[in-house]
ZAVOSE-682798 format. One record per atom (N, C-alpha, C, O): x, y negated, z. Coordinates in steps of 0.001 Angstrom, whole numbers, padded with zeros to 6 digits, always signed. Last residue first. Layout:
# ZAVOSE-682798
XYZ
...
***
This chain:
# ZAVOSE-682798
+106313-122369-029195
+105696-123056-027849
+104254-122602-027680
+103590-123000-026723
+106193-121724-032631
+107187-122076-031207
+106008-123045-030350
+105238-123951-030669
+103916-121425-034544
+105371-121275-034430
+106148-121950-033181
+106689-123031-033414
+101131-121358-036085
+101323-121548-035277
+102999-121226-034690
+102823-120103-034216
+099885-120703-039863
+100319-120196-038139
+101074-121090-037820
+101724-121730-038647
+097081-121170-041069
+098181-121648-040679
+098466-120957-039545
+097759-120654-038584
+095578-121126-044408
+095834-120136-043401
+097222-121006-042749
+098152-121426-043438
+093545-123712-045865
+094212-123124-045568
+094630-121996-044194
+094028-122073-043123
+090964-124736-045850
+090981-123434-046597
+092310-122867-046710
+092515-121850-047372
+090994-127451-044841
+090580-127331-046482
+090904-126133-047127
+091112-126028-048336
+090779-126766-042363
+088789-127039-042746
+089351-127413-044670
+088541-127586-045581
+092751-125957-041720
+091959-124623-041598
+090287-125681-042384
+089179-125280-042740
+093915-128544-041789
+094729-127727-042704
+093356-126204-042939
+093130-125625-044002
+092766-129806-039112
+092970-130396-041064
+092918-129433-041911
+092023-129355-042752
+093689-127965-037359
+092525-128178-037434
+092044-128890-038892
+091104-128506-039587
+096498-128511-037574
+096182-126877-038357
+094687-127385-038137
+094181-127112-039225
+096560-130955-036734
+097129-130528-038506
+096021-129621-038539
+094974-129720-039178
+095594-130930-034608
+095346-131140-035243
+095415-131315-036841
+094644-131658-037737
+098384-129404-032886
+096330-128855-033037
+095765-129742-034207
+095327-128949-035040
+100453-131025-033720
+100213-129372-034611
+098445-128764-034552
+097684-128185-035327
+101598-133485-032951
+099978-133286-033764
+100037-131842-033947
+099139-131614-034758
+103956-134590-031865
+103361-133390-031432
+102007-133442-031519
+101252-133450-030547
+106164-136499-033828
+104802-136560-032907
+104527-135319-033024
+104743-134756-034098
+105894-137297-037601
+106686-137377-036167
+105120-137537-035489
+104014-137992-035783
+106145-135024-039206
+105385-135313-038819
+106117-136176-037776
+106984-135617-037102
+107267-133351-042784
+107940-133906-041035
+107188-135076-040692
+107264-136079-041403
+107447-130516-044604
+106345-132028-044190
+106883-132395-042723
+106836-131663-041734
+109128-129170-047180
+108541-129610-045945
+108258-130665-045621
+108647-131713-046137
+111287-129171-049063
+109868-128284-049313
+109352-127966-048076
+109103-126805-047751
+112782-130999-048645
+113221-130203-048706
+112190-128739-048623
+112441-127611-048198
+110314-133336-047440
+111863-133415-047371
+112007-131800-047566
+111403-131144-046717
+108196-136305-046631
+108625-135021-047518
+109754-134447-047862
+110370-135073-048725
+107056-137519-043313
+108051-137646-044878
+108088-136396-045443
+108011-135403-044720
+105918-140067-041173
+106523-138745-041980
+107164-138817-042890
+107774-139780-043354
+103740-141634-038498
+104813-142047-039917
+105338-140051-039989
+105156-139148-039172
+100568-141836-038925
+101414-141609-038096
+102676-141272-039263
+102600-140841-040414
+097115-141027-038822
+097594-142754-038699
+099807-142531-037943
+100219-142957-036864
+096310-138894-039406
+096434-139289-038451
+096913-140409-037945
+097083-140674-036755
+095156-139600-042749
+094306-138815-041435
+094944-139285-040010
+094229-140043-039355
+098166-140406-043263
+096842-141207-043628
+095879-140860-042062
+095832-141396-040956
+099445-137824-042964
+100069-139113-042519
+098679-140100-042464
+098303-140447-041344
+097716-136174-044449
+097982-135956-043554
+098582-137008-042324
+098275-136997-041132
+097869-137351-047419
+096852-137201-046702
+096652-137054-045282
+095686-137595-044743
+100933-137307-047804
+100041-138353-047508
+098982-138261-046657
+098905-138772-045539
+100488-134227-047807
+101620-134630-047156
+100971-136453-046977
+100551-136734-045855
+099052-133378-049972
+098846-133102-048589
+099729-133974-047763
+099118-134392-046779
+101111-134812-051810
+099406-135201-051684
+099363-134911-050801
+099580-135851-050037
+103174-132802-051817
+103390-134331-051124
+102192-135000-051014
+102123-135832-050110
+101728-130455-052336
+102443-131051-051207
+102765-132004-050809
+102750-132293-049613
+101345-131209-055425
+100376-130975-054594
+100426-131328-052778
+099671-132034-052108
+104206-131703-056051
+102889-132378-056095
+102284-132455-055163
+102344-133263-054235
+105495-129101-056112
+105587-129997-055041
+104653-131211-055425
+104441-131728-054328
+103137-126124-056052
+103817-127427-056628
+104814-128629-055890
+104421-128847-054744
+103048-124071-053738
+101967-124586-054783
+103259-125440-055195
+104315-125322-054574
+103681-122502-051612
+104173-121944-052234
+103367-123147-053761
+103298-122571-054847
+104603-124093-048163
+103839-124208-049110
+104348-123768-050703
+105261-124437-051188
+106151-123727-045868
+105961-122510-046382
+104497-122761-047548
+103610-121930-047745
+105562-125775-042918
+106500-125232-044245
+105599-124054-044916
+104537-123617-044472
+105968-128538-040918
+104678-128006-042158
+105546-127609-043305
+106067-128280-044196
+106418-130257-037998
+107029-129628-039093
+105924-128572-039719
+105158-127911-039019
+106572-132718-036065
+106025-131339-035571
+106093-131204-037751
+105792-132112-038526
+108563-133511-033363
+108359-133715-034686
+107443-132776-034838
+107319-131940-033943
+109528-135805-030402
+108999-134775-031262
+108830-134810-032416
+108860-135926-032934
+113320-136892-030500
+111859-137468-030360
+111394-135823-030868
+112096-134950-031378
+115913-136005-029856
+114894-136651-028358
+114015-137051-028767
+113362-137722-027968
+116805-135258-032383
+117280-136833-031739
+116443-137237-030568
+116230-138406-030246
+114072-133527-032912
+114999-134338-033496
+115639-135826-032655
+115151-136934-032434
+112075-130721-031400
+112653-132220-031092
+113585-132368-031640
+114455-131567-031295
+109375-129509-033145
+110568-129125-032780
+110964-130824-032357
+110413-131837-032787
+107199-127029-033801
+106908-128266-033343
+108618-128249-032399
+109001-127498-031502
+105456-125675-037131
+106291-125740-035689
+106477-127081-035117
+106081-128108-035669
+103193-124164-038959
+103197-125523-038433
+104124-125272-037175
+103623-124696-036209
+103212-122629-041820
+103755-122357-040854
+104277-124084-039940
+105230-124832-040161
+100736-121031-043912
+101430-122057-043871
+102175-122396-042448
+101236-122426-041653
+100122-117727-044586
+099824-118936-043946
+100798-119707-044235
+101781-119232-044804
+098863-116727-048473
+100385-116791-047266
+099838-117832-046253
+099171-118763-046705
+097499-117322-050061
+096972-116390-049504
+097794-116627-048096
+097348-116678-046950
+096800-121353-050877
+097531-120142-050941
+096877-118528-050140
+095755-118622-049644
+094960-123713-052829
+095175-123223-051757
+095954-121670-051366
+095277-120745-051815
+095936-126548-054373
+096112-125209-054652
+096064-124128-053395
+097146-123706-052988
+093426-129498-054796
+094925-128521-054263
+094996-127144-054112
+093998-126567-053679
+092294-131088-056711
+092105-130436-056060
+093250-129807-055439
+094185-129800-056240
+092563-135134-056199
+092577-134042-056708
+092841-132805-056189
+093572-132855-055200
+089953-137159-056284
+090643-136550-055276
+091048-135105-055914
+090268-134176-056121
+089020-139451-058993
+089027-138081-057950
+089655-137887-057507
+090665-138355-058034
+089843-142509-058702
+089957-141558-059424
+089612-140680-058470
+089788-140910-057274
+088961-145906-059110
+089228-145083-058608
+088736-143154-059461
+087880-142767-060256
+089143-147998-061250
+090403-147592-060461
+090513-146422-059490
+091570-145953-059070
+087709-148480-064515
+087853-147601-063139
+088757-146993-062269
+089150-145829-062353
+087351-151474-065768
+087671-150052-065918
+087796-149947-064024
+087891-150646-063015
+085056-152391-067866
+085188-152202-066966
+085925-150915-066622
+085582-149764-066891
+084484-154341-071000
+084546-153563-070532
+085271-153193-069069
+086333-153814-069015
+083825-156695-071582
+082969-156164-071475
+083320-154924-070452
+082695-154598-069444
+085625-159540-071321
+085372-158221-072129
+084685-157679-071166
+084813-158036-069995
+085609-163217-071765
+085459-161997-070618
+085115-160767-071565
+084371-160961-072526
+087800-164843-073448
+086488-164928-073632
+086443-163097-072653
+087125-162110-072926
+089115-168563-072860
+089212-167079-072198
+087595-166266-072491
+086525-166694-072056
+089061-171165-072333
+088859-170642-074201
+088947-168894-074043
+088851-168121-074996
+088972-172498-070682
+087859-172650-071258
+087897-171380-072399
+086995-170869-073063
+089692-171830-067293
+090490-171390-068588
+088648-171549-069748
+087595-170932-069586
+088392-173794-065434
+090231-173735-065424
+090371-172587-067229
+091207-172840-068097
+085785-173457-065897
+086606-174635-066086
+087953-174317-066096
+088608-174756-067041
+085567-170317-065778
+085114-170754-067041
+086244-172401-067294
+087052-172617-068197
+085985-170391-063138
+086570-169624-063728
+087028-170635-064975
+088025-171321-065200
+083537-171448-062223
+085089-172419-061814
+085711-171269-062867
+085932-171998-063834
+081395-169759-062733
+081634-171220-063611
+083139-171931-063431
+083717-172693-064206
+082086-167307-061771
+082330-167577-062829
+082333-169308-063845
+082849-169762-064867
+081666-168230-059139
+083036-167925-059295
+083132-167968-060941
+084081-168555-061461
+078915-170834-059167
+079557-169552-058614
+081151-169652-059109
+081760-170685-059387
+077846-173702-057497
+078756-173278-058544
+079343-171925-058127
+080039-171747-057128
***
């Protein structure tokens, strides 16, 4: 007995539509700038942070990067005041993220 026959018994009178919808959506594109983007790396309260400013696009778009980025490195953050706060001293690897989707990043303290 597959899934649709137990289905079928618990709701007899349920009639299945056809149609199928699609949860997943494109990745949408992001606005890449001329200006670098400015990755520093500063200590809050005795922990590291490492900080992502100077994005001139939407805030949309930014907070997308801003997931994406948290996601990629498996590591908590946040969006705050038209900046990205990383906790943790990742900056090689941001700007290694950040330079393969065509952004310009500099580099800022230490």
């Amino acid at each position: 007995m597959d899934l649709h026959d137990q289905l079928k018994k618990l709701f007899p009178d349920h009639e299945p539509s056809e149609e199928i919808e699609e949860t997943q959506t494109e990745p949408k594109e992001l606005w890449v700038q001329t200006e670098p983007m400015i990755c520093k790396f500063e200590k809050r309260k005795g922990k590291p942070t490492t900080i992502i400013e100077g994005y001139t696009g939407s805030d949309d778009d930014f907070k997308i990067l801003a997931k994406e980025l948290k996601t990629k490195l498996s590591v908590g953050g946040t969006f705050k005041d038209d900046s990205i706060i990383i906790q943790g001293d990742y900056r090689d690897k941001i700007m290694t993220i950040l330079k393969e989707k065509g952004f310009k990043v500099k580099r800022v303290g230490g």
